[in-house]
C-alpha positions as a Markdown table, in Angstrom:
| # | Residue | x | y | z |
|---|---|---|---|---|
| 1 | Unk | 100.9 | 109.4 | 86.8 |
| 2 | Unk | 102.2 | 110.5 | 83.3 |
| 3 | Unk | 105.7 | 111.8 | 82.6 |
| 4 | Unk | 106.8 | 115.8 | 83.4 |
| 5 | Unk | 106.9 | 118.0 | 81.0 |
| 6 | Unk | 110.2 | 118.6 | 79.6 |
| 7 | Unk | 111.9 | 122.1 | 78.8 |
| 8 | Unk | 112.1 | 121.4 | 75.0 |
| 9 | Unk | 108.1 | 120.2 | 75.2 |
| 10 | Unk | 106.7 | 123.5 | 76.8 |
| 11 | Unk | 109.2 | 125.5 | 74.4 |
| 12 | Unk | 107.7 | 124.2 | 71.3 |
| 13 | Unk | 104.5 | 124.5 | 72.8 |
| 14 | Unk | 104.9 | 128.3 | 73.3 |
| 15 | Unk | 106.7 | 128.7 | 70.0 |
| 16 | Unk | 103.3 | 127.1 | 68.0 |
| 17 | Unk | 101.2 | 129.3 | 70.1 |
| 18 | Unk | 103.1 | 132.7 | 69.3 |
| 19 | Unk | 103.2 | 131.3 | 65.5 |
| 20 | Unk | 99.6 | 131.6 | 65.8 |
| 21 | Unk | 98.4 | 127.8 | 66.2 |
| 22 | Unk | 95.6 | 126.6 | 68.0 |
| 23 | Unk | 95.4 | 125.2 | 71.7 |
| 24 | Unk | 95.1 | 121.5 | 70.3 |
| 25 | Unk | 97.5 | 121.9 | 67.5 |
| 26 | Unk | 100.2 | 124.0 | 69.7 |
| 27 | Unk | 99.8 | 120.5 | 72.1 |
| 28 | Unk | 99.6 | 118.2 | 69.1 |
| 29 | Unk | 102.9 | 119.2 | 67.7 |
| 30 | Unk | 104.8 | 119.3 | 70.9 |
| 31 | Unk | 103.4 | 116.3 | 72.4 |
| 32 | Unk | 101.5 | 116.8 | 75.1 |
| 33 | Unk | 97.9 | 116.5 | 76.2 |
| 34 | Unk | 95.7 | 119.7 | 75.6 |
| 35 | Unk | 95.5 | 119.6 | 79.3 |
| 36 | Unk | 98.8 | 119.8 | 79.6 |
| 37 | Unk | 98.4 | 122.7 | 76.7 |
| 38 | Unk | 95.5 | 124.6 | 79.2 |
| 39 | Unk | 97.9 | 124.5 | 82.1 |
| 40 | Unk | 100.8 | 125.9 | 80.4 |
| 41 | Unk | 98.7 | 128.6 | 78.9 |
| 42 | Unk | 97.0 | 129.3 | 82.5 |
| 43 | Unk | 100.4 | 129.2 | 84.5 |
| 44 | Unk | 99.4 | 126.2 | 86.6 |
| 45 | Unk | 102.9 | 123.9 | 85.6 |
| 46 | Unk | 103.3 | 121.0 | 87.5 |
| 47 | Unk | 105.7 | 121.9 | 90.5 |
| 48 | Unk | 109.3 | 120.5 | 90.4 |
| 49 | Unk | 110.5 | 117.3 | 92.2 |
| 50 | Unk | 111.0 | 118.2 | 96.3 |
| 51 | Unk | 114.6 | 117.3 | 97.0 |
| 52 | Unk | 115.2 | 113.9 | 99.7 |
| 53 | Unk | 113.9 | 114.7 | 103.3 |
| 54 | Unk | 117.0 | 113.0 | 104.8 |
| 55 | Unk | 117.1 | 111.2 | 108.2 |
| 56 | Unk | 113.5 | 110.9 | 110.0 |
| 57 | Unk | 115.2 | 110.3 | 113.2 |
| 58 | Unk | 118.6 | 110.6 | 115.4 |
| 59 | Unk | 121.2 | 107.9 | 114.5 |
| 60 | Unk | 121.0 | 104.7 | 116.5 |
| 61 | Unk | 125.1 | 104.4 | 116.0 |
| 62 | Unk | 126.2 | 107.7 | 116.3 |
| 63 | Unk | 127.3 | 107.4 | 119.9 |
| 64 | Unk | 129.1 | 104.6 | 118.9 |
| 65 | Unk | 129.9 | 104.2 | 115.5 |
| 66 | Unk | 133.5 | 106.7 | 115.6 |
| 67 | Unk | 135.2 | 105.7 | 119.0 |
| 68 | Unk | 134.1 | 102.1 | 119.3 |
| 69 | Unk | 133.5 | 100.5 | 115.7 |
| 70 | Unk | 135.4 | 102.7 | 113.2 |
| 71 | Unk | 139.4 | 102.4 | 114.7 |
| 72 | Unk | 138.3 | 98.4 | 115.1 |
| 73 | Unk | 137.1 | 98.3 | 111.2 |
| 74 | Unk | 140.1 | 100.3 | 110.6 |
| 75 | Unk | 142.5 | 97.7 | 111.9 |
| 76 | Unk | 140.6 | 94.8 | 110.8 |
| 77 | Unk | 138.6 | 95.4 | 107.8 |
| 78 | Unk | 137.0 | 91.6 | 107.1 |
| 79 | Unk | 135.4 | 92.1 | 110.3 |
| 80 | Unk | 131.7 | 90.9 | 109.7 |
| 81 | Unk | 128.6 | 93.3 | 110.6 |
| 82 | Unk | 127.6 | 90.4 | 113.0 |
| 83 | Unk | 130.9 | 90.4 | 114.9 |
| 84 | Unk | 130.5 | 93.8 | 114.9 |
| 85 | Unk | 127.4 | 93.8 | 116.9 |
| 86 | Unk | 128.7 | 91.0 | 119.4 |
| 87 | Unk | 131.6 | 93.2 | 120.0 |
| 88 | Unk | 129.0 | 96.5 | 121.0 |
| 89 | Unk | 127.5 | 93.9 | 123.6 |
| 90 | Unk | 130.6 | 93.5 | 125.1 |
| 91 | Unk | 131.8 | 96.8 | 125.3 |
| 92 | Unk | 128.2 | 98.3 | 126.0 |
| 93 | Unk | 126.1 | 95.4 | 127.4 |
| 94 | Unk | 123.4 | 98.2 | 129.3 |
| 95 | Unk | 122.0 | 98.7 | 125.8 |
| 96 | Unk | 120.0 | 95.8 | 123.7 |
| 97 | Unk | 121.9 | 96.2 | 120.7 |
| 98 | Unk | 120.2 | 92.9 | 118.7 |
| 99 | Unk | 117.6 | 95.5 | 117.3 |
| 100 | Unk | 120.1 | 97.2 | 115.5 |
| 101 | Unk | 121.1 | 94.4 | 114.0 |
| 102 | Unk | 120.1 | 95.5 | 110.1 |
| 103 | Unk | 121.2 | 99.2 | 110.5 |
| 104 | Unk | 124.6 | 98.2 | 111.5 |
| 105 | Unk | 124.7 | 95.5 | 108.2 |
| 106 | Unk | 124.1 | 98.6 | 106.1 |
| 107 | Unk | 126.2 | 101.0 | 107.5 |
| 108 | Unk | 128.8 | 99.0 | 107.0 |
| 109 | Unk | 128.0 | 97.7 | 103.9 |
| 110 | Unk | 127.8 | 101.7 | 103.1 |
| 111 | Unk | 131.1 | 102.0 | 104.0 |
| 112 | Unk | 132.6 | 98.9 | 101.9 |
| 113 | Unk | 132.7 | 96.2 | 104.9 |
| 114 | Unk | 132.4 | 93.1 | 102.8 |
| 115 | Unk | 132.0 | 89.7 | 104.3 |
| 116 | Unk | 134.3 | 87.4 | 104.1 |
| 117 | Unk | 138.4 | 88.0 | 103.1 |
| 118 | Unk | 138.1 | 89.7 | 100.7 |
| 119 | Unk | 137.4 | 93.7 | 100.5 |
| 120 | Unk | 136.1 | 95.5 | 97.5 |
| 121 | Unk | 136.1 | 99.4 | 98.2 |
| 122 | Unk | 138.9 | 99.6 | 100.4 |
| 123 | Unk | 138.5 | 102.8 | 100.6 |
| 124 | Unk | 135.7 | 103.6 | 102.1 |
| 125 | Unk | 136.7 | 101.5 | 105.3 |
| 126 | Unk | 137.8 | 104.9 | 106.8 |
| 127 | Unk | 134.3 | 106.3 | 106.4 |
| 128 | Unk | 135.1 | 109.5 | 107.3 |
| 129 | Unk | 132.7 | 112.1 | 109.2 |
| 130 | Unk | 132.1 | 113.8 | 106.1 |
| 131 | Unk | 130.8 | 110.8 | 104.6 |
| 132 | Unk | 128.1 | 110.2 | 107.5 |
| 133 | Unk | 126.8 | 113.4 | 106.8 |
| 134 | Unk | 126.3 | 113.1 | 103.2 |
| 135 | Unk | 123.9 | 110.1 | 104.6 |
| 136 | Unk | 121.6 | 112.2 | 106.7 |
């Protein structure tokens, strides 16, 4: 699929066209294919980029994730994803946690759990509500 159009492409495109140049010179000069040219002089532009669709469906964690799993990363940040998930099967053994295995790895990776003793991003250990939101 080629490239957009850019602003400053379709500009000078216009700007040869009202100086009087032809359809193929216009897209010449400006780059672009006469194609291109025929659908900026018929109106048909290429539509913009659709923004992210988000979260497809309900989070796995959520019931979890704040009461249980946040105040424990919160007093012991090196905990592990993996310990993590052992410690939902205790506290919640009625629900077969092992296939969210990989969804609790990156949400805590999201939120700066490192593994081992040492913890880049500090700060994003509290992983605030705000910041779940921003990932839906």
């Amino acid at each position: 699929m080629p490239a957009p159009l850019t602003a400053q492409q379709i500009a000078l495109y216009m700007s040869k066209r009202r100086a009087g140049s032809r359809q193929e010179v216009a897209a010449a000069a400006a780059g672009i294919s006469v194609s291109s040219a025929h659908r900026i002089d018929s109106g048909r532009l290429q539509p913009k980029a659709a923004k992210p669709r988000g979260r497809r469906r309900p989070d796995p964690l959520a019931e979890v994730w704040e009461p249980l799993l946040l105040p424990l990363l919160e007093r012991h940040p090196a905990l592990t994803p993996t310990t993590l998930l052992e410690h939902l099967q205790e506290q919640k053994p009625d629900h077969d946690w092992s296939s969210l295995k990989r969804t609790l790895q990156r949400r805590a990776e999201l939120c700066g759990v490192q593994p081992g003793p040492l913890q880049h991003h500090r700060e994003f250990v509290g992983c605030t509500p705000a910041f779940w939101l921003l990932l839906r």
